[in-house]
C-alpha positions as CSV (number, residue, x, y, z in Angstrom):
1,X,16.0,9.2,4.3
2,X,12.7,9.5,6.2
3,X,9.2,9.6,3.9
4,X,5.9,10.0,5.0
5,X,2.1,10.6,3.9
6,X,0.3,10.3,7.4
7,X,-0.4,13.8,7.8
8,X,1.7,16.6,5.6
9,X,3.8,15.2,2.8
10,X,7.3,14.9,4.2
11,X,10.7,14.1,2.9
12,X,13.7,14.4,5.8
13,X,17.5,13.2,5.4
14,X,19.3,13.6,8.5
15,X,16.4,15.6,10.3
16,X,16.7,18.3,7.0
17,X,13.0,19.1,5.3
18,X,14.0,18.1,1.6
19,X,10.3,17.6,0.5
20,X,9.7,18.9,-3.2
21,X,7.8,22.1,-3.5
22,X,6.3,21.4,-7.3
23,X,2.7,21.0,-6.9
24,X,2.8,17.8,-9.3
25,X,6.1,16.4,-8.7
26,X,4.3,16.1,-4.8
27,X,1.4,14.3,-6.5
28,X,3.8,11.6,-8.2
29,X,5.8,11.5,-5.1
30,X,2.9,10.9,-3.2
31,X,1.3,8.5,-5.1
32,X,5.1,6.1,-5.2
33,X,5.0,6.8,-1.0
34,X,1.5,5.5,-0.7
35,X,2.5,2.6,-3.0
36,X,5.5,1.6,-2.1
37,X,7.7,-1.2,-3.0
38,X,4.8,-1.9,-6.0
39,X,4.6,-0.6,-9.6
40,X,2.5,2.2,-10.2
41,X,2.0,2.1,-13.5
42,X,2.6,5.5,-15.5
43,X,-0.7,5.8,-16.8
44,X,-2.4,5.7,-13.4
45,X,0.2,8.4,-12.4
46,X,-1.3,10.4,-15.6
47,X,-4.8,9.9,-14.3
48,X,-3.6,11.1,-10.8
49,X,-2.3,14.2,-12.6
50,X,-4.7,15.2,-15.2
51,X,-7.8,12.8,-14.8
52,X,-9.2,11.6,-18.2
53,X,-8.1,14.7,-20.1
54,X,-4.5,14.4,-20.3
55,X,-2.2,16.3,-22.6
56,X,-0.4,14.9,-25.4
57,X,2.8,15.5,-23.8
58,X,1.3,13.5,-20.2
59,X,3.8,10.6,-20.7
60,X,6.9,12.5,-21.4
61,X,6.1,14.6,-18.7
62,X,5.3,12.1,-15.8
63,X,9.4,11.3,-17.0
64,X,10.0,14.3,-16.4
65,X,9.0,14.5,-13.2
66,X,10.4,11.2,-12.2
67,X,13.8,12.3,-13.6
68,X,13.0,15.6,-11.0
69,X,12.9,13.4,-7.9
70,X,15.5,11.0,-8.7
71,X,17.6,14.3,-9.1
72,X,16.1,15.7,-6.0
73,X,16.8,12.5,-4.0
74,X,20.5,12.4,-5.1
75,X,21.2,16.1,-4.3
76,X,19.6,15.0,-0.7
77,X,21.6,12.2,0.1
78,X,24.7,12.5,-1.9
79,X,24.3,9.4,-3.7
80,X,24.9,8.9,-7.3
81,X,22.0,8.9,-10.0
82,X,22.8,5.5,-10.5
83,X,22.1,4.8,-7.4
84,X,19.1,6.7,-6.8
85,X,17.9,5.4,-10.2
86,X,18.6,1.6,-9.6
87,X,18.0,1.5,-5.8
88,X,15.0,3.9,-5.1
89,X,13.3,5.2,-7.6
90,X,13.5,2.4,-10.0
91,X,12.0,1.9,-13.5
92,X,10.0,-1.0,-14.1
93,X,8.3,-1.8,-17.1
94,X,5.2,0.5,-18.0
95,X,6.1,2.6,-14.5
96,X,8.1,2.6,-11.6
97,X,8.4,1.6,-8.2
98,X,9.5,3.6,-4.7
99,X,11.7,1.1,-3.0
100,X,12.0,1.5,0.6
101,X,15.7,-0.5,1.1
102,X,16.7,3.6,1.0
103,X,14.0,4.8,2.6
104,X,12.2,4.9,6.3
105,X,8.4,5.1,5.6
106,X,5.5,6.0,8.2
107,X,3.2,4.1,6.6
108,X,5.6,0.6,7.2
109,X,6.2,1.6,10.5
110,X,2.3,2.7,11.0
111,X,2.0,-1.0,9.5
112,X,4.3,-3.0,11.5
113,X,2.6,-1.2,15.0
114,X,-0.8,-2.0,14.1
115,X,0.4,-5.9,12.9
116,X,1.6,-6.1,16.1
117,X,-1.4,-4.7,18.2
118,X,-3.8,-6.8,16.5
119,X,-1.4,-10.0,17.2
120,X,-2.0,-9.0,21.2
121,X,-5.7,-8.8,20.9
122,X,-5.8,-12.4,19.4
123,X,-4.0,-13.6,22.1
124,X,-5.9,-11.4,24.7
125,X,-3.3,-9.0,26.4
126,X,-5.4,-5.4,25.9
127,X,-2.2,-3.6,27.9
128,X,0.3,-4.8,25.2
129,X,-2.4,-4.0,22.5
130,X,-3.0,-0.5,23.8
131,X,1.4,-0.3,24.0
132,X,1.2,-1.3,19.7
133,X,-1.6,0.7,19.1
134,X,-1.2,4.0,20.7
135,X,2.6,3.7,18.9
136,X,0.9,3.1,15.8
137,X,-1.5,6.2,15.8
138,X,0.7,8.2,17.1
139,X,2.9,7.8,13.9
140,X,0.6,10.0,12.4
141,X,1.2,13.6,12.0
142,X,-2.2,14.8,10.9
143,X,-4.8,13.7,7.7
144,X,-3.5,11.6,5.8
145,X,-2.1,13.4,2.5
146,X,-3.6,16.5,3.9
147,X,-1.2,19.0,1.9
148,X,-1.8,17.4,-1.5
149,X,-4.4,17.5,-3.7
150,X,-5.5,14.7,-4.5
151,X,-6.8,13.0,-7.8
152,X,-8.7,9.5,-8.4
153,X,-5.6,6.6,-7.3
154,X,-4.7,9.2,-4.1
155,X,-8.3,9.9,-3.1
156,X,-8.8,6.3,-3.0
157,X,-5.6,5.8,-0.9
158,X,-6.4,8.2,1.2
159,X,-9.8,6.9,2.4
160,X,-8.1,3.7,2.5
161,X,-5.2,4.8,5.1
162,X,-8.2,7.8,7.2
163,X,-10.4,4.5,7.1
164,X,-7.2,1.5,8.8
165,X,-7.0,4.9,11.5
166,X,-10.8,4.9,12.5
167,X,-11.1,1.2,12.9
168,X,-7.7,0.8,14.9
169,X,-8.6,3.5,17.2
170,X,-11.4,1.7,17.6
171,X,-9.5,-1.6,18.5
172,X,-8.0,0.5,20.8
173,X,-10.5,2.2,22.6
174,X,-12.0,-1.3,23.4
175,X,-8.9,-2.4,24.9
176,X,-8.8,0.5,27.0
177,X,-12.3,0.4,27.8
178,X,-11.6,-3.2,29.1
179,X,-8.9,-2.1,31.1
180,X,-11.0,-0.1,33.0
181,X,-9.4,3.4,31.5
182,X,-12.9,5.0,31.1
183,X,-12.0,8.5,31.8
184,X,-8.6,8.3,29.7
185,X,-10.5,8.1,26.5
186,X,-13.3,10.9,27.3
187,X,-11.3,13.3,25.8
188,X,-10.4,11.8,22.4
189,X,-14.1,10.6,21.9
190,X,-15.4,13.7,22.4
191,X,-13.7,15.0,19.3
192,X,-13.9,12.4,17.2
193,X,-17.4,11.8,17.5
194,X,-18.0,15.5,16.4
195,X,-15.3,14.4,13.8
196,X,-17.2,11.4,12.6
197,X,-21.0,12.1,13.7
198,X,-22.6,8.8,11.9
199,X,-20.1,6.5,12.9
200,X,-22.3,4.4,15.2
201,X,-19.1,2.8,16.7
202,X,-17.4,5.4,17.7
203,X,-20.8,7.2,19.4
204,X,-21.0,3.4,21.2
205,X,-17.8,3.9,22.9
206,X,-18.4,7.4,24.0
207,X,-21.7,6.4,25.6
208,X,-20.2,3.4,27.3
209,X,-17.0,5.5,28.8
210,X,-19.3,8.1,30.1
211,X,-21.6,5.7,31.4
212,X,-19.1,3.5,32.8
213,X,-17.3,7.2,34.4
214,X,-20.9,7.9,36.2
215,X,-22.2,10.7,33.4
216,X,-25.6,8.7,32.6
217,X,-27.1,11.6,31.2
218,X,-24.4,12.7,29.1
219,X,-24.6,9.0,27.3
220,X,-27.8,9.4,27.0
221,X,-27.3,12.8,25.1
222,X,-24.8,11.5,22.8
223,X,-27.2,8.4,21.4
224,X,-29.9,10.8,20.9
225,X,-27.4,12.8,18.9
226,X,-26.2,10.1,17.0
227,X,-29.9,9.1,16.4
228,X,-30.7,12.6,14.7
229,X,-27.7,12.9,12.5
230,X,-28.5,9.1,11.4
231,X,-32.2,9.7,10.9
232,X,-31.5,14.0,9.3
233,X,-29.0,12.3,6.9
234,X,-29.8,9.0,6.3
235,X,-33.2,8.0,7.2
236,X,-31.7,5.3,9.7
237,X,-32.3,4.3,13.2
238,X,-29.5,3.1,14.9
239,X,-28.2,-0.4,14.5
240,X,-29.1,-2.8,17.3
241,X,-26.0,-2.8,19.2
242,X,-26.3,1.1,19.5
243,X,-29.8,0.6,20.5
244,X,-29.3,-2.5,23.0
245,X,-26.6,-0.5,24.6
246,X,-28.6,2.5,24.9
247,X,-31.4,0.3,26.7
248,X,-29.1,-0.8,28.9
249,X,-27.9,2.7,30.1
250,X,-31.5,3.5,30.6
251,X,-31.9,0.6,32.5
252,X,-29.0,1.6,35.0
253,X,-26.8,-1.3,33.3
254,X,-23.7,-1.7,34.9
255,X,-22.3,-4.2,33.1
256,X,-23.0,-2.0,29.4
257,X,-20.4,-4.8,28.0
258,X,-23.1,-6.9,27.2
259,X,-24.4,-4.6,25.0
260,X,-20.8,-3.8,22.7
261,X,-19.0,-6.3,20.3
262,X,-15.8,-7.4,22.1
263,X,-13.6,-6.7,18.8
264,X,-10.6,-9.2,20.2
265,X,-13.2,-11.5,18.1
266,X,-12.8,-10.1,14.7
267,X,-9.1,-10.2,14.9
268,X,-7.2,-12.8,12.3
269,X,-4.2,-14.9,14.1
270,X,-2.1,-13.5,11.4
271,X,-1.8,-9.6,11.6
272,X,1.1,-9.4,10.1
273,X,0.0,-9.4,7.1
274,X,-0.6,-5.3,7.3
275,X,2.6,-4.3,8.1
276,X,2.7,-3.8,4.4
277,X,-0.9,-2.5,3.8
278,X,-2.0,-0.6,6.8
């Protein structure tokens, strides 16, 4: 059985969609998926469903809808209730708990990719960083949760999980950038700079590919714009690395590097530590 939030939420068993169609039994599922192999307690699961008006049947109904999956799961894998009951979907006390021994998840695999990414920029070898990396985001199959409505304990998962993407692409993008791949990541800055317009980082990298590809005046459009959406929305300047680097394209810089953080430095020697918490 494959599960996954990165993107639409999915449930497959031998390449066959079985992902539930009951608007709230997707919210519980979705909430156990994104917090896997840990208790969620059944009164966060009650928040998630009806915030801080709950009916007085909530508790009695989150069972309900537990029962629902485990019944869902059995009919998709043709194992017993028993089964599902003591080996997947398991009650713990005050909630219950998604193992993944039956299930392949996107977000452990998503976790074990980036864990080992960030272990090759520690040591320094950006081609086998960009390899883990670009496997890693590539896992990903849209927004996270992007078919579910969220409530409080999803919302704040999924700006957790949209939050590990930006700053990994960004790890990435730095290795490519050192590897000389300039016009290789044009593309994929382009949108997400229009995706993410005060993300200072991002609008860095874009002006240092394009610089670096010989489009000086198109990096030079592209601080400006970052500038007025920082200045419309917040009130900000740019920080000082945006602003050094932009100097040093006006100065006809080559060597813009000077200017950028060189990420490999904010790296723990122990990435492995997300393969659980991406």
């Amino acid at each position: 059985m494959e599960m996954g939030v990165l993107g639409p939420l999915s449930v497959r068993v031998r390449q066959v969609a079985w992902t539930p169609t009951a608007p709230k039994v997707r919210n519980v599922l979705a909430v156990l998926i994104g917090h896997a192999d840990q208790v969620v307690p059944a009164a966060s699961l009650i928040l998630e469903l009806w915030g801080d008006e709950p009916p007085a049947s909530a508790s009695t109904t989150v069972q309900t809808y537990v029962l629902n999956l485990r019944k869902h799961f059995a009919a998709a894998t043709g194992r017993s209730m028993a089964e599902i009951s003591g080996e997947l979907l398991v009650t713990r006390a005050g909630g219950y708990l998604l193992s993944s021994r039956l299930a392949a998840l996107d977000l452990h695999r998503y976790g074990v990719l980036v864990a080992r990414g960030r272990q090759a920029l520690g040591d320094g070898d950006d081609r086998e960083a960009v390899r883990h990396l670009s496997d890693a985001l590539r896992v990903w199959r849209g927004r996270a949760l992007v078919d579910v409505p969220v409530g409080r304990l999803l919302e704040a998962r999924r700006r957790q999980l949209e939050e590990s993407r930006l700053v990994n692409l960004e790890y990435l993008v730095d290795a490519e950038l050192r590897l000389g791949m300039h016009r290789e990541v044009l593309t994929e800055l382009a949108a997400l700079t229009v995706e993410n317009p005060l993300h200072e980082g991002l609008h860095a990298q874009y002006m240092r590919a394009l610089h670096l590809s010989g489009r000086r005046a198109q990096a030079l459009e592209v601080f400006h714009r970052v500038r007025g959406n920082l200045v419309t929305e917040l009130g900000l300047e740019p920080g000082l690395p945006v602003q050094r680097l932009h100097q040093a394209i006006l100065n006809s810089d080559g060597d813009v590097d000077v200017a950028s953080p060189d990420r490999r430095a904010f790296v723990g020697p122990r990435p492995s530590s997300l393969a659980g918490r991406p």
